[in-house]
Structures are given as structure tokens and as C-alpha cells.
C-alpha positions as CSV (number, residue, x, y, z in Angstrom):
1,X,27.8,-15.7,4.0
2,X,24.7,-17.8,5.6
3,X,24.4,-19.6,2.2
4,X,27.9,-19.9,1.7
5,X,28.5,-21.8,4.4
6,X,25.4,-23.9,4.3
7,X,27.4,-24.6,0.3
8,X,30.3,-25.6,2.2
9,X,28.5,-27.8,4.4
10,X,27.1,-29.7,1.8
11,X,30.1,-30.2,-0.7
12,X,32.1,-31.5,2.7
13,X,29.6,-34.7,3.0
14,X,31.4,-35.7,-0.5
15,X,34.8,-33.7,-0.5
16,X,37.3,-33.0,2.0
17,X,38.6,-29.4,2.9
18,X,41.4,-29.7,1.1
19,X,40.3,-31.4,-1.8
20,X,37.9,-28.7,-2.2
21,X,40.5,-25.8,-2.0
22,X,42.4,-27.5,-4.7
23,X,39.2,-27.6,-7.2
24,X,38.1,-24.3,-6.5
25,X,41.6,-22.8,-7.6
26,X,41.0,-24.6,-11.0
27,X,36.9,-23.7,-11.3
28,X,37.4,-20.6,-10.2
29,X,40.9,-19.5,-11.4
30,X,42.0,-17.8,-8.4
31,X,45.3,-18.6,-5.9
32,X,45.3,-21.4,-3.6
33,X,45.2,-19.2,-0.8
34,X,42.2,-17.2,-2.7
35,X,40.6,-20.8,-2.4
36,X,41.2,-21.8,1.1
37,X,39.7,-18.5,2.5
38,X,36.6,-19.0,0.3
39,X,36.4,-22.5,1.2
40,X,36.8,-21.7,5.5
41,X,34.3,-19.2,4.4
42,X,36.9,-16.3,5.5
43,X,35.9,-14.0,2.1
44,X,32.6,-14.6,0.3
45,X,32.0,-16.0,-3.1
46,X,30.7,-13.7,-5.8
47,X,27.3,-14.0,-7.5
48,X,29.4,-15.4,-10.2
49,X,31.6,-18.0,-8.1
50,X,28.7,-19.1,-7.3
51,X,27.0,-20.3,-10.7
52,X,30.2,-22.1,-11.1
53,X,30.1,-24.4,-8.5
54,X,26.7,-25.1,-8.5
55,X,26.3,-26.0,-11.4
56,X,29.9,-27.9,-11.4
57,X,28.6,-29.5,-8.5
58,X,25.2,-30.1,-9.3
59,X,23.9,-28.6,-6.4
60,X,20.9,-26.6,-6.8
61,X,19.3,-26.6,-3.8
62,X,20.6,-22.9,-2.0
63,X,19.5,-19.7,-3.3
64,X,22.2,-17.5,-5.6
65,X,20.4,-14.1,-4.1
66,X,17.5,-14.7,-4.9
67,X,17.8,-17.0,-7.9
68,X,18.4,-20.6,-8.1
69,X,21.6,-21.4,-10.3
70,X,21.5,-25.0,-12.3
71,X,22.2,-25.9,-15.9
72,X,18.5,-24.4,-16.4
73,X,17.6,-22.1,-13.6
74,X,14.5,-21.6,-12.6
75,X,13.3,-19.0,-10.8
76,X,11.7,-19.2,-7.3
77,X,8.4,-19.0,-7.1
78,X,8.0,-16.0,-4.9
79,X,9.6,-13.8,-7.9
80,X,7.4,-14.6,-10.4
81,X,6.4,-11.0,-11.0
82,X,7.8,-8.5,-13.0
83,X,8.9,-6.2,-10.3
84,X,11.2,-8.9,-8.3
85,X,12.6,-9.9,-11.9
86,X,13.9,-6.3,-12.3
87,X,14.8,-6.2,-8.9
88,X,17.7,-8.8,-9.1
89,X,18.3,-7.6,-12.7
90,X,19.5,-4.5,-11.6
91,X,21.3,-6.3,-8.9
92,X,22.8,-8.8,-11.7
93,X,23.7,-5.6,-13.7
94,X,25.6,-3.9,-11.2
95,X,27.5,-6.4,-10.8
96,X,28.1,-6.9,-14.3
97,X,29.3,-3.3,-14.5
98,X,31.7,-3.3,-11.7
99,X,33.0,-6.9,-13.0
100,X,33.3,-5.9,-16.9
101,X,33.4,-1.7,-16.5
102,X,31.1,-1.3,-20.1
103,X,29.9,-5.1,-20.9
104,X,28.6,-6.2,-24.4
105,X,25.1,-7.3,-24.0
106,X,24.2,-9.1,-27.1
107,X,20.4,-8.9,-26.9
108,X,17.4,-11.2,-29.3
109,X,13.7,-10.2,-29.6
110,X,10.6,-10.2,-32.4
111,X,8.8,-7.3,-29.5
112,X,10.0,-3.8,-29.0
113,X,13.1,-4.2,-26.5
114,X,11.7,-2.7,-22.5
115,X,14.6,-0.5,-22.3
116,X,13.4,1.5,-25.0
117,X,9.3,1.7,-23.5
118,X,10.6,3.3,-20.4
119,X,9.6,7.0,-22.5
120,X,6.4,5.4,-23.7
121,X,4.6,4.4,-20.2
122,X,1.0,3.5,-21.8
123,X,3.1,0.8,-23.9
124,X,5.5,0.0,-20.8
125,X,1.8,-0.4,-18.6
126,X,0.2,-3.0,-21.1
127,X,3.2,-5.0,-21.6
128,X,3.7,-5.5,-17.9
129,X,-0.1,-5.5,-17.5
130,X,-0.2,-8.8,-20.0
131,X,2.9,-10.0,-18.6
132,X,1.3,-10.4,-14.5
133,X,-2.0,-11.8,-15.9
134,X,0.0,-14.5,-18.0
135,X,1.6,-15.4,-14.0
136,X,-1.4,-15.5,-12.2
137,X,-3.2,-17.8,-14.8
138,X,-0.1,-20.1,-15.6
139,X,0.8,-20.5,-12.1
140,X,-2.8,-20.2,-10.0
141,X,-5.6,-22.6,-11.1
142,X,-7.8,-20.8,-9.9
143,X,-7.2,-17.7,-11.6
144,X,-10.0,-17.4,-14.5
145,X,-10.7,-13.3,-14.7
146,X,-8.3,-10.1,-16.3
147,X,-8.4,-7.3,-14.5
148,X,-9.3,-4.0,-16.4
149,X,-6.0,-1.7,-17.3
150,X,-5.5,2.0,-15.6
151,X,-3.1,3.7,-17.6
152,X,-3.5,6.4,-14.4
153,X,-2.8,3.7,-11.6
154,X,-0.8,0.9,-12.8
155,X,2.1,-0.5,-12.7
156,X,4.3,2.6,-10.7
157,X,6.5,0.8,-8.8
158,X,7.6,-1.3,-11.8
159,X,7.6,1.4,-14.3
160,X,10.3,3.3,-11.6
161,X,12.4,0.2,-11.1
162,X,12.8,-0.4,-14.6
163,X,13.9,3.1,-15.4
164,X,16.9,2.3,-13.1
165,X,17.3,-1.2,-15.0
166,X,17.5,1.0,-18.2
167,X,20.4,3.2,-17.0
168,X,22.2,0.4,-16.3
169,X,21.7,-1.0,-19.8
170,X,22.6,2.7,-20.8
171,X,26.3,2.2,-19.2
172,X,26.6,-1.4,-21.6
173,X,27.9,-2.2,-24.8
174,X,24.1,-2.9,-26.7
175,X,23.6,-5.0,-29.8
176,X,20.5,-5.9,-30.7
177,X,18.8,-8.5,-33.0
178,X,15.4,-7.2,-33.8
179,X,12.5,-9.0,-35.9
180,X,11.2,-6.7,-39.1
181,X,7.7,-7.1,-37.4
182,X,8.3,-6.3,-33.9
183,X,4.8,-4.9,-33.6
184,X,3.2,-8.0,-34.2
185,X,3.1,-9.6,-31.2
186,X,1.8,-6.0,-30.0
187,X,-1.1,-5.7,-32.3
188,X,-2.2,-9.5,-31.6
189,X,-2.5,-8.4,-27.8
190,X,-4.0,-5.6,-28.2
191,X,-6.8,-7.6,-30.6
192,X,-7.2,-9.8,-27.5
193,X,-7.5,-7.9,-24.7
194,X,-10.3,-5.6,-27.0
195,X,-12.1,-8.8,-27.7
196,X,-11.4,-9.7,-23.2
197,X,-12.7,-5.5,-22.9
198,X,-9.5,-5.6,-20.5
199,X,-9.0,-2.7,-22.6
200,X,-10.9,0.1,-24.4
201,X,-10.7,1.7,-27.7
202,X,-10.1,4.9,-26.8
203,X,-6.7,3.2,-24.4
204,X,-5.9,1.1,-27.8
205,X,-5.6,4.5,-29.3
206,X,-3.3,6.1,-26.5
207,X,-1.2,2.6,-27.3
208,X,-1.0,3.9,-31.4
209,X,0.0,7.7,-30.4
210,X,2.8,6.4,-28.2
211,X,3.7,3.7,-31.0
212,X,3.7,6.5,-33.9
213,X,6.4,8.3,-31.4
214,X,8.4,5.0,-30.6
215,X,8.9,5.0,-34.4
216,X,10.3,8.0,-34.6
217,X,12.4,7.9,-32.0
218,X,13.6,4.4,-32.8
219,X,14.5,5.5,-36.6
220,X,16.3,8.6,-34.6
221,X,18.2,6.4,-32.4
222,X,19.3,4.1,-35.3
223,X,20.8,7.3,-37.6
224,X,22.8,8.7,-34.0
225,X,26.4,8.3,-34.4
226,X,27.1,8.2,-31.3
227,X,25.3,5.2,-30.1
228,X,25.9,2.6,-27.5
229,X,23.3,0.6,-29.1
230,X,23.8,-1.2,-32.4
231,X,21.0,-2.1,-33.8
232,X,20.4,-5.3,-36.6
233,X,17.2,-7.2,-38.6
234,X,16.9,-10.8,-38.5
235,X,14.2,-12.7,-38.8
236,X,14.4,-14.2,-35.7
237,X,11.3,-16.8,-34.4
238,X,12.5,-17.2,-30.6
239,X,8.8,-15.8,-28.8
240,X,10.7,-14.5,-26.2
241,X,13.6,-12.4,-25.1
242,X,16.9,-13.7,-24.7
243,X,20.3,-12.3,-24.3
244,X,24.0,-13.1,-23.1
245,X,26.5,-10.7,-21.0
246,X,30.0,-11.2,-22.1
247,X,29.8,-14.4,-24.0
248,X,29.2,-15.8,-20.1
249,X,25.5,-15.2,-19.1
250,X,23.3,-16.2,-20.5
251,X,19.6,-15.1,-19.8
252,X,15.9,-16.2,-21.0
253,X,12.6,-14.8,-20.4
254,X,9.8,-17.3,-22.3
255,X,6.7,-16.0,-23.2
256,X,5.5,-18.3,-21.0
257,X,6.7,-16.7,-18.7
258,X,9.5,-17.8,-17.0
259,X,13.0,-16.6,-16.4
260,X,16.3,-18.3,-16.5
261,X,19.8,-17.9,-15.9
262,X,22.1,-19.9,-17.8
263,X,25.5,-19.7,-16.2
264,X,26.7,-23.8,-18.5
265,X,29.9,-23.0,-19.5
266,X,29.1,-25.6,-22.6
267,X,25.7,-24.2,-23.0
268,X,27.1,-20.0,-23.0
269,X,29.6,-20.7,-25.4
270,X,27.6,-22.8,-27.9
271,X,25.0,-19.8,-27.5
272,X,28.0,-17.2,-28.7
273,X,28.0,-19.3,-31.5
274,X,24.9,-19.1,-32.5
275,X,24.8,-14.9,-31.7
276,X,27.6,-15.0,-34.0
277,X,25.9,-16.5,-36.7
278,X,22.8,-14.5,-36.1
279,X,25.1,-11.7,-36.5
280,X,26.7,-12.3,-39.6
281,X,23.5,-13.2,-41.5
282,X,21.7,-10.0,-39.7
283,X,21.4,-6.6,-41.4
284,X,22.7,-3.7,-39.4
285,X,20.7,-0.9,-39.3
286,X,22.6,1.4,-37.4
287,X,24.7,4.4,-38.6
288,X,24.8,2.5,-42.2
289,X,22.4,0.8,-44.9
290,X,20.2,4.0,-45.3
291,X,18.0,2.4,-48.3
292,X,17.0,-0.9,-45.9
293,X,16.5,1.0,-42.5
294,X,13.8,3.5,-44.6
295,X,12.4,0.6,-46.1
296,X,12.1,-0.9,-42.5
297,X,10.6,1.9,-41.2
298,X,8.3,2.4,-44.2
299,X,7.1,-1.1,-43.5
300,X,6.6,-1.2,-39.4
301,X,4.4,2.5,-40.2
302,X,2.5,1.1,-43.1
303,X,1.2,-2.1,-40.7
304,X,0.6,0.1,-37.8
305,X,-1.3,2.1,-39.7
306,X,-3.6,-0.6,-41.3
307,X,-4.0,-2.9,-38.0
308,X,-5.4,0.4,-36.2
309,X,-7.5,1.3,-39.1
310,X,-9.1,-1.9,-39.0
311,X,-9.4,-1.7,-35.6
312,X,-11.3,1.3,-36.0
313,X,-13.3,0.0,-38.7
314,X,-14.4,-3.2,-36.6
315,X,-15.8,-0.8,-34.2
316,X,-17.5,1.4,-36.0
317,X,-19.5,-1.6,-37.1
């Protein structure tokens, strides 16, 4: 309510009470009397409300939780690690779920989607592992040396807060826009970090035994009948992850990395557009198209296969 009424305080330096109880019933499509206890700060605004009106108002200088809202929010920088993300993830989820009971989550990647590494923790580990070292050099100067990865030590706290995250994604409507070569970006790290000796051999091989069961899995998970998760090839060239809650949220995680939330009325619905095109030029994969999804699968084990090989080989010499 603190931030609510520091809102108020601002917008009333422009707009008077009542003027302001009048907009908010159009912005926010609620009664006048809705509005006027919002506006005397009587009930709060939700997480949602409050996107609306700051971006309608173009004030972006309160915290939304702990995000900042704008056309292109960026995050704060005291959550620029991967465990606060998840944090107010789960928080945005929850939310989400109360608001929309089972949400569609239309979801774009060209790496393996998190939600599914939460069985595969050596995979989980490295991704997050990469992720925090790409912070600390992006956003400290100073920062020059990787750490070493511990597959025994790391990353616990994350790895437990993202299992929560992935039962909320559980309870949603998924589909999912996958590149044919989702490994890719997985082998190139892997080739880096060796090179860095951030990470062993022998830890690059742990990655492959967990990667040879993700495949299997992910094939399984495909031919199940009764999934919430629908699953579609396109050859997508985004480098990131991006996704959108009910044609109204959208979200971005860069590779840089940084996180947004996109909450431009404008901006959301030209992006269901777009999912919608992805969609219809996409190939499902789920349930149906038996001949592409072995073909699929044939491919992603044959270039496993032969990037660990020569891995092996490059070793050995």
C-alpha cells in the first residue's frame, strides 16, 4: 500500500482526485466506486493494475514488487541473479493462476526450456552456472575470472526455487516453440568453458549422460496424450527466451542477460500476432506427425553424439 500511495501522490501533482477516479474506471475496467477506493488508496491495486497505469502514465519510477513496470522494464539491479528472477516469477505466476485459473503460456526458445532441466540437475547447475558468470562480468568491470563448477555444491537454493517455478508451469496451458537444434547453444558452452577449464571432461560427460536421458524423456513427453504441454518446431533465431501469458504479458530474458516485463497493450498484442504466425508456420510435434518428430529426434541424438565424440577425440590428442 506504501507504493501505492507514493503512485497517488505523484499522479495528483498533474491530475485531480476525481479526474483520476474517472480514468482509472476506463484503464482499469472496474466501477467508479471500484476506482475511487483505489484512488483514496482504501483497496490496493493488483500487480496487474499496476503495469497499466504506469505505463499509461509513464511513470516508472516506483517498484511493481520488485520489478520496475515501463514500456521496456528493466529489472533492478539488485535482482540480477537467477535466484531473485525466480523468486518474483513464482510470485508473477501465482498470480497468474489465481487471475486466469489454467493460463495459456505461449513460450519461444532455440535451448532446452528450464522447466524441463529441473530432473536433469548437472544440466540445470551449468545453465545457471553460465548464466551468474555472464551477470557478474556484464554488470561488474572488474570481474575478469570463472569460477570452477561443483556439480556437488552449486546452485541449491536455485535448483529448489525453480522446482516450485516448474509446478506452477505444471498447473498452465504450455505451448512451446522449440528450435530443431536446441542443443547447440549447449554444446558451444560446453566447448568454452573446456577451453576456460571451468569445467572438466569427466563433468562434460555427466552433461551427455543427463542429455541422452533428456532425449528420451522429451520424445516421451511429446507421444503422451495427456499433456499440458504442446509441443512445435520452428526455426526460431531469437537467442533468448521469450514468452507471453494470456496474450497480456509479455516476458523476455536476453542472453545478455537481462529480464523484462512487457505489460504495452500495443506492444502484447502485436506480439500475439507474431506467436500466431509462428504458430501456423510451426510443426507440431506433439500427439501427431509421428514420421517428423522421429526424424527430429534422430537428428538432435545423431549431433549429440558427434559433438561429444569429437570432444573426446580432441582430448585424447
Amino acid at each position: 500500500m506504501e507504493i501505492q500511495k507514493k503512485l497517488i501522490e505523484e499522479l495528483q501533482q498533474k491530475y485531480s482526485r476525481s479526474s483520476l477516479v474517472k480514468e482509472f474506471v476506463d484503464l482499469l475496467n472496474i466501477s467508479q466506486s471500484a476506482a475511487y477506493n483505489k484512488v483514496n488508496c482504501n483497496s490496493e491495486l493488483t500487480l496487474s493494475e499496476y503495469s497499466i497505469l504506469s505505463t499509461h502514465y509513464r511513470i516508472h519510477t516506483f517498484e511493481i514488487g520488485s520489478m520496475i513496470s515501463s514500456d521496456f522494464p528493466f529489472l533492478l539491479a539488485e535482482n540480477r541473479n537467477f535466484m531473485s528472477l525466480t523468486e518474483i516469477t513464482i510470485s508473477e505466476f501465482d498470480y497468474y493462476l489465481k487471475e486466469y485459473d489454467k493460463p495459456k503460456v505461449r513460450y519461444c526458445t532455440n535451448l532446452i526450456p528450464m522447466q524441463f532441466l529441473i530432473k536433469y540437475p548437472k544440466i540445470f547447475q551449468f545453465t545457471v552456472f553460465v548464466w551468474m558468470e555472464n551477470i557478474q562480468s556484464q554488470f561488474n568491470p572488474n570481474y575478469h575470472t570463472y569460477d570452477k563448477i561443483n556439480f556437488e555444491k552449486g546452485f541449491k537454493q536455485e535448483f529448489g526455487a525453480f522446482a516450485e517455478l516448474t509446478k506452477n508451469f505444471n498447473r498452465c496451458n504450455f505451448h512451446t516453440y522449440l528450435s530443431p537444434n536446441i542443443f547447440q547453444a549447449y554444446f558451444k558452452l560446453l566447448e568454452y568453458h573446456l577451453e576456460l577449464d571451468t569445467i572438466t571432461l569427466a563433468q562434460v560427460m555427466e552433461i551427455r549422460e543427463e542429455l541422452e536421458e533428456f532425449t528420451i524423456e522429451f520424445e516421451q513427453l511429446c507421444q503422451n496424450k495427456d499433456t499440458q504441454n504442446y509441443f512445435y518446431i520452428h526455426e526460431l533465431n531469437i537467442n533468448s527466451i521469450f514468452f507471453q501469458v494470456e496474450q497480456l504479458h509479455t516476458y523476455m530474458i536476453l542472453n545478455t542477460p537481462i529480464y523484462m516485463r512487457i505489460e504495452n497493450r500495443e506492444f502484447n498484442n502485436y506480439i500475439n500476432s507474431w506467436l500466431d504466425q509462428i504458430e501456423s508456420r510451426s510443426v507440431p510435434i506433439s500427439n501427431i506427425n509421428e514420421k517428423v518428430r522421429r526424424g527430429l529426434f534422430k537428428n538432435l541424438k545423431n549431433s549429440s553424439e558427434k559433438f561429444f565424440r569429437k570432444i573426446e577425440l580432441l582430448h585424447e590428442t
